[in-house]
N, C-alpha and C positions, 0 to 999 in steps of 0.2 A: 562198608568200607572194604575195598581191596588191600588188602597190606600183604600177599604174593599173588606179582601180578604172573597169569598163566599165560600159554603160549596161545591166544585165539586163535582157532581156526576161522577162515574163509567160507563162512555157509551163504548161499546166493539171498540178498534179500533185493534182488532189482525190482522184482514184481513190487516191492512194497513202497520203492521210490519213484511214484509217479509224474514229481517234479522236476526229473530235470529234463532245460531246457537246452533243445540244439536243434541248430538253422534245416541242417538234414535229415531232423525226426529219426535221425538214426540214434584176600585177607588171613591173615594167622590166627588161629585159636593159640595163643598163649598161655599154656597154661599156670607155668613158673617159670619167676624170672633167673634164670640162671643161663649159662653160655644155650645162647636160640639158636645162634646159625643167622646169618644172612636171609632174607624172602626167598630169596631164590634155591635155597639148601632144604628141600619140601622132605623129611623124614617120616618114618613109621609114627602112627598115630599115637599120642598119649607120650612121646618123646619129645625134650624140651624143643620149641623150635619149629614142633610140625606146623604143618601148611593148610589145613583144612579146607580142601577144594570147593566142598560145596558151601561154609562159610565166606571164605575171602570171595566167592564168586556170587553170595547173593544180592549185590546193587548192581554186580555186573553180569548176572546169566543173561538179560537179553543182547547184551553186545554181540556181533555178528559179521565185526573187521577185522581185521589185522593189525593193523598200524597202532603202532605205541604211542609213538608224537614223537617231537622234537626234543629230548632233555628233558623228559616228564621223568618226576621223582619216586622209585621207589614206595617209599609211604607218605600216607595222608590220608584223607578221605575219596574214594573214587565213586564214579556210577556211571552205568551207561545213561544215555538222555532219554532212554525208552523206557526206565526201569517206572514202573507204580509201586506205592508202597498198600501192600494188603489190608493193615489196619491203621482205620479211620477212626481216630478218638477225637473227644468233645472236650472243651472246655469248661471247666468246672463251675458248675451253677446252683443255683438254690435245691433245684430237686435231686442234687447226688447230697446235700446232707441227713442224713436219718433223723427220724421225729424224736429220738430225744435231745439232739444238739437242735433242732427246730426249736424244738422246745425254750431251749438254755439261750437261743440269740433272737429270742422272739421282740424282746424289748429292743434290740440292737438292731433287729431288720428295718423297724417302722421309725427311728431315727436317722437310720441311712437313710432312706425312704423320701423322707421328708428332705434330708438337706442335697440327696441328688436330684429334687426336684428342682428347688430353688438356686440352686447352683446351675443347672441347665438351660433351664425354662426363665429363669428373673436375671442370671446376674450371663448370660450365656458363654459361660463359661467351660468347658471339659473339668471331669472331677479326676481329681488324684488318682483314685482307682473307680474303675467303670465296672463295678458288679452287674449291671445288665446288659454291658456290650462288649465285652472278652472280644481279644481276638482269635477268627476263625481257624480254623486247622486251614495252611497251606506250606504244602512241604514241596517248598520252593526252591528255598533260602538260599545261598553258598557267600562267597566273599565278599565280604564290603569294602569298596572305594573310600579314598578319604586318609589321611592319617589322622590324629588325636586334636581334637578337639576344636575339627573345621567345619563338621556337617559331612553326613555320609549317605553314598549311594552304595546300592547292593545289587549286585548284581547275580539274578537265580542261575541255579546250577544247570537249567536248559537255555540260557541267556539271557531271561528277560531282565530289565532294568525294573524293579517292583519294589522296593522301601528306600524309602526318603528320608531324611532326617536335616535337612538345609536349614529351617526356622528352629534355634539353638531347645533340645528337648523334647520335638514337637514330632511325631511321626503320622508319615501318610503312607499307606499302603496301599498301592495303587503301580498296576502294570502300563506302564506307555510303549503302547506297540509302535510307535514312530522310533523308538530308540531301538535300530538295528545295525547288525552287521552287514553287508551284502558283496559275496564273493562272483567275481565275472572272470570265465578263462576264453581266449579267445585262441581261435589256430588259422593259420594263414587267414590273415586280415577278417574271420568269422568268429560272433561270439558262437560257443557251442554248449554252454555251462553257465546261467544265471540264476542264482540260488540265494533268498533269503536264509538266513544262519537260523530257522527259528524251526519250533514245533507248531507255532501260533498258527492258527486258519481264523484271522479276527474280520469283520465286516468293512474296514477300512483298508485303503490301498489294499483294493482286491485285483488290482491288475499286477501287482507283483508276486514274485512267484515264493508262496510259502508253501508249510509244510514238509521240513525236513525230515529226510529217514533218521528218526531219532538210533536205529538201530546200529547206527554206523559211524557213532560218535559217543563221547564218553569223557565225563568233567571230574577234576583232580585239586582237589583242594590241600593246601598246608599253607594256611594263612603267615604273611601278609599276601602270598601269591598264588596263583589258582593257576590251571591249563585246563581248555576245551582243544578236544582232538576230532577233527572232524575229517573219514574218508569217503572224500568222493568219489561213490560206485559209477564205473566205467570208464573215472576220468586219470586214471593213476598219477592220483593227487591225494597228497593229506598238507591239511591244512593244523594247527598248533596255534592256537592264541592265548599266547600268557599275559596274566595281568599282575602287575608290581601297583603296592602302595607301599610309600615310605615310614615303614611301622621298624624303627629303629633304636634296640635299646640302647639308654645312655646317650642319646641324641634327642638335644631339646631346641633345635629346632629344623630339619627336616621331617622329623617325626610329626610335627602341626601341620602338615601342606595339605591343603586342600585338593590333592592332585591323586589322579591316577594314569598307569600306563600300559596299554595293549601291545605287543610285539608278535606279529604273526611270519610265522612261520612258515613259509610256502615251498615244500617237498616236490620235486617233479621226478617220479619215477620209470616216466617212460622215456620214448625215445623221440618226440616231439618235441621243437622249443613250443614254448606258449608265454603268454602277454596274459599274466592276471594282475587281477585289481580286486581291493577291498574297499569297500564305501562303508561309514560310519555315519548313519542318520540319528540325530538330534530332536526332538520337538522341544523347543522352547516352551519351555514351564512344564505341566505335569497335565494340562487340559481338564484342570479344575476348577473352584471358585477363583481361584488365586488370578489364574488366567482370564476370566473372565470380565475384565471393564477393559481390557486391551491395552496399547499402547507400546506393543510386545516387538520388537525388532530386531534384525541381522545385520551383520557388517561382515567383510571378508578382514583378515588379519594377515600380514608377512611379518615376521623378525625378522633380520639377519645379527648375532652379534657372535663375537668368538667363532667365527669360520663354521657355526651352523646358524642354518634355517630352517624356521616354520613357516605353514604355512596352515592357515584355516580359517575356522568361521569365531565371532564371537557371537552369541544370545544374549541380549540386553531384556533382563527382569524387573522393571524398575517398581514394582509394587509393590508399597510400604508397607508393613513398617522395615522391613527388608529387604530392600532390593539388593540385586545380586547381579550379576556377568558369569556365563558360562560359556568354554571356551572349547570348542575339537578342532583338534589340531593332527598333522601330521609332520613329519619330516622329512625334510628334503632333501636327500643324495644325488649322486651323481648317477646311481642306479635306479632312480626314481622319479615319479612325475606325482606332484600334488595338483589335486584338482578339484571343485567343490560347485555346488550349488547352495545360492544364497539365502532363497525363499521357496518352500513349496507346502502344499494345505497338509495337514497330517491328517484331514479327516473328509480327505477326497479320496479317488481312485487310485493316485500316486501314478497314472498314468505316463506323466512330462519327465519325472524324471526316470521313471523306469526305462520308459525310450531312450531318452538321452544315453545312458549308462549301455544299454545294449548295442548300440548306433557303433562305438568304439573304447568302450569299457573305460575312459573315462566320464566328467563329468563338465559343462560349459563355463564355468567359472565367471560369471557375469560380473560386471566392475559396481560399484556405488554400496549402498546400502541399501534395505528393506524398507517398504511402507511401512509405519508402524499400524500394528493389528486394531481393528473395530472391535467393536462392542461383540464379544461373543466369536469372535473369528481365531483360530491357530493358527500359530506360522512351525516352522522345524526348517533343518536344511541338512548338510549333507557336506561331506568328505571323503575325498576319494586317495587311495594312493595305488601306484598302476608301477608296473614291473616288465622286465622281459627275465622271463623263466626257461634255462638252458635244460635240454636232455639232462637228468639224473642229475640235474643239479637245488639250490634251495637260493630264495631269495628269504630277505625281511623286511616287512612293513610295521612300519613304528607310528602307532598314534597315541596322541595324550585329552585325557577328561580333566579337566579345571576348573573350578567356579569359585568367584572371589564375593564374597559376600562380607565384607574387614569388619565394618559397624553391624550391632546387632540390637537387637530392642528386646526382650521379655514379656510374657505377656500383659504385662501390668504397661507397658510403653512408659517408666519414670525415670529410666536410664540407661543412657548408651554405653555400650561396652564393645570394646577390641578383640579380634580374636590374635590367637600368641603369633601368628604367621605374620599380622603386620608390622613388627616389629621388624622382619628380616625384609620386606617388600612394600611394604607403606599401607599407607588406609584410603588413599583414593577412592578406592574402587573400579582402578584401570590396571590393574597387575597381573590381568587374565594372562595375558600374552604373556606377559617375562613368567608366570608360574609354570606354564607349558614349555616353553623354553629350558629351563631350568630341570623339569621333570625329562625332556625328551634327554638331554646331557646327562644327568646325573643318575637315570636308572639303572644303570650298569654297575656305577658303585654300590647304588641301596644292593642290590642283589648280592653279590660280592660280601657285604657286611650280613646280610641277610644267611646266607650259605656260610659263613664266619659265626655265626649267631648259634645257627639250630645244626650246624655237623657233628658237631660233640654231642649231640645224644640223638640224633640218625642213626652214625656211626653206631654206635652203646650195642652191640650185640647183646647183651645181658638186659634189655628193656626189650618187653611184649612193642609188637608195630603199631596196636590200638592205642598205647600210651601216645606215643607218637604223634600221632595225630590229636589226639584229645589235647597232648599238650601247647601244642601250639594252635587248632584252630577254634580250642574254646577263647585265645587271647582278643579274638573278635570284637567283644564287648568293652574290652577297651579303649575303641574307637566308637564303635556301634550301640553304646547304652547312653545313645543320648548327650557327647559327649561335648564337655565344651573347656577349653584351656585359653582362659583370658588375659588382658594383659592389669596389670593393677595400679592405678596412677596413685604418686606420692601424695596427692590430701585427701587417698580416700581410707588410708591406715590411723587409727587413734594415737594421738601424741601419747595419750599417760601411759601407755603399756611400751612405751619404746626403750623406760630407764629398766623393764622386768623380763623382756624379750627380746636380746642383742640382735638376735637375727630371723626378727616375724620380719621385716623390712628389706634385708638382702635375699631373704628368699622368697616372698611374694613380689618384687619388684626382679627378681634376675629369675625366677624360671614361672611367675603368672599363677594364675589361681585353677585349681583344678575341680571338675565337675563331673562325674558321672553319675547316670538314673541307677537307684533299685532294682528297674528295671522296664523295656520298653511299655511295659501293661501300668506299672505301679509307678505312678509318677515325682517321684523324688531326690534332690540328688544327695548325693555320698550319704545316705543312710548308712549311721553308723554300725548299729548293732549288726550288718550286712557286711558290710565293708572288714569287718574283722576280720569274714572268709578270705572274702575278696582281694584283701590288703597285700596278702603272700608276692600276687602276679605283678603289682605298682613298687613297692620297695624293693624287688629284686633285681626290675626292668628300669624302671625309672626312680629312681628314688629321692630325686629330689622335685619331683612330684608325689611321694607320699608323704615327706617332710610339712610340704606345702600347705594338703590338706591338713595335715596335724596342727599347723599353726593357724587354720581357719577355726578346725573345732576349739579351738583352745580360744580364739578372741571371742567366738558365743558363747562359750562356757561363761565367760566371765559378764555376759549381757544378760539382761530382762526383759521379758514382754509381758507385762502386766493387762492384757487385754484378758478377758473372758470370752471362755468358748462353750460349750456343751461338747464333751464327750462322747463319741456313740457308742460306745460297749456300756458304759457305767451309766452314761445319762448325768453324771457329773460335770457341774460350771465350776471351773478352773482354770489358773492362768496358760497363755500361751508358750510361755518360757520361765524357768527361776534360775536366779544365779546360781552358781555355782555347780549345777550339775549340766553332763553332757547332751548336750541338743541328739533327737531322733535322727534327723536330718539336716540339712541346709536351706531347703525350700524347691518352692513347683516352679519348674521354667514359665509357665502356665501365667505366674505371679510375678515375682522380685525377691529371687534365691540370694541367700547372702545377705539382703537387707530385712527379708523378714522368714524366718526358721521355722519350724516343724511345721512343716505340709501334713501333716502326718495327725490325724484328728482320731481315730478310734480308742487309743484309747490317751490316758496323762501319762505320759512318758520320763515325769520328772520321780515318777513313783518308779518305775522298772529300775529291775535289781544290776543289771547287767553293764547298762551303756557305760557309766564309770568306770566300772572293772575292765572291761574289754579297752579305752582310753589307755590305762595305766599300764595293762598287758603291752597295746600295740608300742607306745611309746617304748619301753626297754629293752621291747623286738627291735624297735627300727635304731635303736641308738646301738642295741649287737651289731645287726647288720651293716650299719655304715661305719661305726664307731665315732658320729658326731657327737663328740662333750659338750659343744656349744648348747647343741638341743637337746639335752638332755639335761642339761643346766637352767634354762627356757622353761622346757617343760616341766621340770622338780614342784614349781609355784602350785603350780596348776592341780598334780596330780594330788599336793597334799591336798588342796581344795576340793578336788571331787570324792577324795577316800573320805576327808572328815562328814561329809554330805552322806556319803554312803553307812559311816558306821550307827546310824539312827533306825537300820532297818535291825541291828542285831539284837535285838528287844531283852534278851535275857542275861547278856553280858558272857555268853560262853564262847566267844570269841569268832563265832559264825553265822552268817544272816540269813534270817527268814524270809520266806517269800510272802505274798499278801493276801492268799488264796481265790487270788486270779490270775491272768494270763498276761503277767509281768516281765516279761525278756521278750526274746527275738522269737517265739513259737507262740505268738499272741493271738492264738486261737486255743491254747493248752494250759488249762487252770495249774497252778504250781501252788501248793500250799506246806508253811511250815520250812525246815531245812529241805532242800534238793541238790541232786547231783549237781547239775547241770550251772545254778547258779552259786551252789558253795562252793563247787569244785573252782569255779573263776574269782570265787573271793578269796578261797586261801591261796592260789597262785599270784593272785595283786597283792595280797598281803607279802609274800615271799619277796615279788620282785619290788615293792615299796623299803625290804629291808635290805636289799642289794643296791636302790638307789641312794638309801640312807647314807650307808657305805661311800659311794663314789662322791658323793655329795657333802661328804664328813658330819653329818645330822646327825651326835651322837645320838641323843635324846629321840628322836625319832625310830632309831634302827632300834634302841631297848623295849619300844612302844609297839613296835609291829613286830619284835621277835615274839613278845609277851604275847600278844593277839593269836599270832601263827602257832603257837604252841598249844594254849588250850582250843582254839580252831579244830588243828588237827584231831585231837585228841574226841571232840564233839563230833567231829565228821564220819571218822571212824564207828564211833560209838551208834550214831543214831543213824545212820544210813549206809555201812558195808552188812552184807548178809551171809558171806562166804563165797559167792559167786560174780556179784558184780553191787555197784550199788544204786540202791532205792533209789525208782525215781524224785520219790518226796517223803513226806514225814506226817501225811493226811491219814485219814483214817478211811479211806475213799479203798478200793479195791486196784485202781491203778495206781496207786503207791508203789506197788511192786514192779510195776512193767520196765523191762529194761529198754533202757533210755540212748539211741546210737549215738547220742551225742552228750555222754553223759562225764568223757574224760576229757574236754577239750580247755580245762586248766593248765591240764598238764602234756598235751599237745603246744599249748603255746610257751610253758616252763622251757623243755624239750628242742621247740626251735630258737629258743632264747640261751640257749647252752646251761641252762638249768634244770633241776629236776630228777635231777641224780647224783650220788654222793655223797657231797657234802648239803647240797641244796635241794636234796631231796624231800619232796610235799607230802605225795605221796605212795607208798608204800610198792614200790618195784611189783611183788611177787602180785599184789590186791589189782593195781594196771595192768596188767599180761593176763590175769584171770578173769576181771571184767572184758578186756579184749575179746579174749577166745570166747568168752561166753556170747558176746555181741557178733561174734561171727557163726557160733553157734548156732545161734538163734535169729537175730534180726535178719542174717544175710542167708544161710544156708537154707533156715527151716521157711524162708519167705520167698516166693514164685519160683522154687527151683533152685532158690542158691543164684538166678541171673537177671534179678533186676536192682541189685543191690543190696541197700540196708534199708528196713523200715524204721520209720522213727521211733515205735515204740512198740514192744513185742510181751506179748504175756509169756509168764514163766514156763507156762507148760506151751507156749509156740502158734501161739493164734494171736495175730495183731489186735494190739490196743484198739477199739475203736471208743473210744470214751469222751474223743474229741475229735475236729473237723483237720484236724493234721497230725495224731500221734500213727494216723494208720497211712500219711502219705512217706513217698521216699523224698527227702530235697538233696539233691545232686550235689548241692557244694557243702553240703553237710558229710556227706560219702567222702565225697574229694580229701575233706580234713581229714574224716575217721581213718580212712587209707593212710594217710600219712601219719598220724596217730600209730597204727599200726606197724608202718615201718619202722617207724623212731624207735620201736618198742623190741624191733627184732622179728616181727610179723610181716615179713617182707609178701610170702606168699600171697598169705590170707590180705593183707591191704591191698596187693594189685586185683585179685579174686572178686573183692568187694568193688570195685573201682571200675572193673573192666565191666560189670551189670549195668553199671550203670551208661558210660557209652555206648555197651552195644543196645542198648533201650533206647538212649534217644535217637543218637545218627544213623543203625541200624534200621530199627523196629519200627521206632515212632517216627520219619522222617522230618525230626527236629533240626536239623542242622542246623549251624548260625543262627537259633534261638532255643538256646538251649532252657527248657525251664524250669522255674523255684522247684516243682514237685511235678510227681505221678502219683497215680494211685495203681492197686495190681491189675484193676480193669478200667476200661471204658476213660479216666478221664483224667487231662492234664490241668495246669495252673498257673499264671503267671509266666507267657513268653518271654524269652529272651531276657534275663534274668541274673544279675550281679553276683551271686553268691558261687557257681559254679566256677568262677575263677581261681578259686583255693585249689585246683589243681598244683599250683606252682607249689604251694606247700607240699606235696606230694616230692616234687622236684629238687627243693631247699632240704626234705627229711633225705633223699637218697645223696644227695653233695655231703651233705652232714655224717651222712654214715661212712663216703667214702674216705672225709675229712678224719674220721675217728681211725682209722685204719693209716693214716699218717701224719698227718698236721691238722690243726684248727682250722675251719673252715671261713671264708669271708669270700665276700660277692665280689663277681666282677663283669666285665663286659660279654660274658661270653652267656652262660646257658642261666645266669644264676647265680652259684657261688666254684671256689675252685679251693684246689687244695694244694697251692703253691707253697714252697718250701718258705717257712717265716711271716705267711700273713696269717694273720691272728684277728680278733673279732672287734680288737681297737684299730684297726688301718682303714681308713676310708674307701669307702667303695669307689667313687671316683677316680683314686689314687692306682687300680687294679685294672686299669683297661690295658687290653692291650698295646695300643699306643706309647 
């Protein structure tokens, strides 16, 4: 990431660009956060603020242009298109585990074994998680198209169009080289400059002209919107192509469009007018199975309505169980010419329309529609938008991507479902054109709101530039985990729970049901125990999309599934669901999410100590934050039901529960036995906030019962698991007992962001928090790869990582993301960013993770789980620094802008809603 951009010099790379064609052959090291300085204010080294040249310059030392772009930002994530990243890691396999955890998951391998056989090979199925088929290292990735919960494309930060996510959960990784840009300048009636936008040299349409000097281009990411700046050597041209999707907080429903939108840029700095044009090629479907029995066809499209026009192609998908319309489109001004080709092979020469487009830099625009495709045949087509380009002057070319796919089927095909957009434009499946339409209008405002959104901590002089960017383009997976935001018809909600839940009803019917994966690898959606991280970036941004989900968990909570399964960790038959405790998950898109719950087979989940607690936690976070009484009135039923559930694990009556001496929470590769940090520290925090609820709720008798709890709790926690330094991981007799644990305060992390946890509601112990802190930065973060790949999970006392299990020796990202904000909450502002900052510059830097950021690393050779739910707790990061500025003057409460705000008089009963700017 560059976050100070330098002044490039002009070094000659023409030898290197062979391609172009003419008729006449002629970043900041931040250290601490305190007043940095502007990017541009580069100071003496080791002074807050410095610039560190050959940092901020390592994705972009091969750059070799000048040109900045159009209105490119400052910070985000930047790279030149040349850049390679040095090291190549693997995804984590059988043979990176040591033979004594071999040993320990030996039983557990050959029941995997067995049920990913039969689930492949019998029922052909894709498993939840693919332990033999990880996906490969390609460090691609940049911004994903799409807003929430329509299906997303992605498009890589050297252009290519390469992850899919159209069939709701389901991803295809796969590059379609028909999906290009294609830039034409012509000078006196000659083209002299015809250049595929691509690095690609693929075996298809080999008569167009690829191979771009990647050297002289360089892509800029701050999600929801990206810039590729591309200067063309010789032709005193830069080219700027921003892409907008409408990812808008507090907006439920732009924020669902299935749209995206390209605005190019066209710079002329010489003193020649010129006539460019940009062509946007298409291949209809992905030239897969899906493609394959044909039937695949093109039409040409106009709109005219409100005094604008499009104009373009639509792709008719119609292959069940979900067919779809994709739509490219341009716009039509008075300064511009739309023009398009209807049909051409994507897996010929590309010859016809190459000519065509060089002949006069448009394109023939043929009238009717397409044959539709044979058996085994592609079709793709093409849009063109053509300009006159004045000496030193700039045009823009505006195109739009859309694909309407309204009804959608699950893998199981037993029910259809809506997505939330058709609500605002119908379920036809003809609202390609009015989505393009709509998006080509409206993206001015998204930007607008977008730049209203994320200024207030651009601006923030006193935040490092790596923040910056971490904060907003890890919000990716928001959209991009698989995402799906449905619409919920009134007789698919249970009558009996409507007299005990005022409003499951008004708000799964007025803002839809929400879904996102675990993660793209780990197939599940809203996994809870996950989603705790996660939850920060949804209740702060959308929140009545996390309300949503809560009132999901809570109608399974209250369900059964009495079927039997076998286990794979324990080898135990056990039900699929019991009442009254919290479901793992919601289910596999794979299957029929919502109709049938925990995808999630390794281990019984109704035994894990956590998901309840973490339930009780988020609920009186998210009723702080919005200050909805409704739901927290709602959910009171619930939560006494899942605490009374939970208090059967506290076997000895000292007020605090034991683990089961297995791998019972959210680290369910990492045996827990007896008391633990980790999970008592979340019991006596539920306890705390059950007697806060009591309170609000007037439950005398309740608040006497969970004071009583919380008190000798405390009193046992202390007792049997602080040491002077931090506390025991657990209460085993095992040698990593001792290890300290980087996620061992996050009780009182969530206390903390609940406005609890100090004072008078204080759990635990001020001085005991700030010394286990410092000791976890001591040790997990400093004494591990340098103090710069973060916190490890689990650190021996004398500073050699735990390896005693297959993830106390990984780092997980969104686990860092909390402890940071833990740490700030605590007055650790340094040390939290310190921690935090390891961890971006390892992925986006080091490990060319971008836009799939994942669960874990290890210090060598191997990662886990792409693209990965948990790392979203960033925003907690975000929520702790509002809070703190909140203590410095007023209470703090959310609003439309970054987060939360520290408006004179809102307090943490005011509705977030009620704070927008508006």
């Amino acid at each position: 990431m560059v976050t100070c951009v330098p002044a490039f010099e002009q070094i000659g790379c023409a030898e290197r660009d062979s391609q172009v064609y003419s008729e006449d052959t002629g970043g900041t090291e931040a250290v601490r956060v305190t007043d940095s300085g502007s990017p541009e204010d580069c100071g003496p080294q080791n002074e807050p603020g410095y610039c560190n040249s050959e940092d901020s310059g390592q994705l972009m030392s091969s750059y070799e242009g000048k040109a900045r772009g159009y209105q490119v930002p400052p910070f985000g994530w930047r790279i030149c298109l040349a850049h390679e990243f040095a090291e190549k890691r693997k995804p984590f396999h059988a043979n990176n585990i040591s033979l004594s955890n071999l040993v320990k998951h030996f039983g557990m391998g050959l029941r995997y074994l067995k049920w990913w056989y039969r689930k492949t090979q019998v029922e052909k199925k894709t498993p939840f998680i693919d332990m033999f088929n990880s996906l490969p290292l390609r460090q691609i990735y940049g911004c994903p198209l799409g807003g929430i919960g329509g299906g997303t494309i992605t498009r890589g930060w050297r252009g290519q169009f390469c992850r899919w996510q159209l069939n709701p959960g389901m991803y295809q990784h796969r590059t379609v080289i028909a999906d290009q840009f294609i830039v034409c300048l012509r000078r006196d009636g000659r083209t002299v400059y015809q250049q595929v936008l691509s690095l690609e040299l693929p075996k298809v349409l080999r008569s167009w002209n690829w191979g771009l000097c990647g050297y002289f281009a360089f892509y800029h990411a701050l999600y929801p919107r990206a810039w590729t700046v591309y200067q063309l050597p010789g032709q005193n041209v830069t080219l700027t192509c921003r892409q907008i999707t409408p990812i808008l907080p507090h907006d439920y429903q732009d924020s669902s469009l299935p749209v995206g939108v390209f605005v190019w840029d066209v710079e002329n700095e010489g003193e020649e007018t010129l006539d460019v044009s940009i062509t946007f090629s298409m291949r209809n479907g992905l030239g897969g199975d899906d493609d394959a029995a044909g039937g695949l066809w093109n039409e040409p499209f106009r709109l005219e309505q409100d005094g604008t026009t499009v104009q373009g192609l639509l792709l008719h998908h119609p292959t069940p169980p979900n067919p779809y319309t994709m739509a490219v489109a341009g716009r039509c001004t008075a300064d511009t010419t739309v023009t398009y080709t209807t049909a051409f092979d994507p897996d010929s020469t590309g010859q016809q329309v190459w000519q065509d487009l060089l002949q006069d830099g448009q394109l023939d625009s043929p009238a009717g529609q397409s044959t539709p495709t044979q058996k085994g045949e592609g079709i793709a087509g093409a849009v063109c938008i053509s300009s006159k380009l004045l000496p030193r002057g700039r045009c823009c070319l505006e195109f739009s991507l859309a694909w309407d796919m309204p009804r959608i089927m699950f893998g199981a095909k037993g029910q259809v479902h809506y997505r939330r957009y058709t609500r605002f434009f119908g379920s036809d499946g003809d609202v390609a054109p009015a989505l393009s339409h709509y998006a080509l209008c409206q993206y001015e405002d998204w930007e607008n709101r977008i730049s209203a959104w994320q200024n207030p901590v651009l601006d923030d002089r006193t935040l490092p530039a790596w923040y910056k960017s971490a904060l907003f383009n890890e919000l990716y997976f928001l959209a991009d985990g698989g995402t799906v935001w449905l619409e919920v018809p009134e007789d698919s909600l249970p009558e009996e729970l409507g007299g005990s839940m005022y409003q499951l009803r008004p708000i799964l019917q007025d803002y839809g049901r929400f879904g996102y994966l675990e993660g793209q690898e780990y197939r599940m959606y809203n996994t809870y125990d996950v989603h705790f991280y996660a939850s920060f970036a949804l209740v702060m941004l959308w929140p009545k999309l996390e309300l949503s989900l809560q009132y999901d968990m809570a109608l399974a909570t209250f369900k059964e599934d009495l079927t039997r399964r076998r286990y794979l960790m324990s080898g135990v038959v056990a039900p699929v669901k019991r009442r009254n405790v919290i479901p793992h998950d919601i289910g596999d898109p794979d299957d029929e999410p919502w109709l049938r719950v925990n995808a999630y087979l390794i281990h019984d989940t109704a035994d894990w100590k956590d998901l309840n607690l973490k339930f009780v936690l988020q609920v009186y976070r998210d009723y702080y934050l919005t200050g909805d009484q409704g739901f927290l009135k709602d959910m009171w039923p619930v939560c006494l039901a899942v605490m009374e559930s939970e208090m059967k694990f506290d076997k000895d009556q000292d007020g605090l529960i034991e683990n089961g001496g297995y791998a019972d929470q959210t680290y369910d590769g990492w045996v827990t036995t007896g008391p633990s940090a980790y999970c008592g520290g979340l019991w006596l925090a539920a306890v705390a906030v059950m007697v806060q609820m009591a309170v609000l709720c007037g439950a005398q008798d309740v608040q006497d019962k969970f004071s009583s709890i919380l008190c000798r709790g405390r009193e046992a926690y202390e007792r049997l698991l602080w040491n002077g330094r931090y506390y025991n991981y657990d209460s085993s007799s095992q040698p990593q007992s001792r290890s300290v644990m980087s996620d061992q305060c996050a009780g009182q992390w969530f206390l903390r962001a609940s406005g609890l946890g100090e004072g008078d509601t204080e759990v635990f112990p001020t001085l005991h928090v700030v010394r286990a802190l410092r000791t976890i930065f001591e040790l997990n973060v400093q004494a591990f790869a340098g103090g710069a790949m973060g916190a490890v999970n689990g650190m021996q006392p004398h500073g050699v990582p735990d390896r005693s299990s297959v993830q106390s020796d990984e780092v997980w990202v969104g686990v860092v993301y909390g402890l940071a904000a833990t740490m700030i909450q605590e007055g650790l502002t340094w040390e939290g960013f310190r921690t935090a900052e390891g961890c971006y510059r390892t992925v986006w830097e080091r490990l060319g993770l971008a836009f799939q950021t994942p669960e874990a690393y290890c210090q060598q050779r191997v990662f886990r789980s792409l693209a990965y739910m948990r790392p979203l707790s960033i925003w907690a990061m975000q929520l702790a620094l509002q809070q703190q500025q909140g203590r410095k003057s007023r209470r703090p409460a959310v609003t439309q802008g970054t987060g939360l705000s520290t408006q004179p008089g809102c307090g943490p009963k005011r509705s977030l809603a009620d704070l927008s700017p508006e």
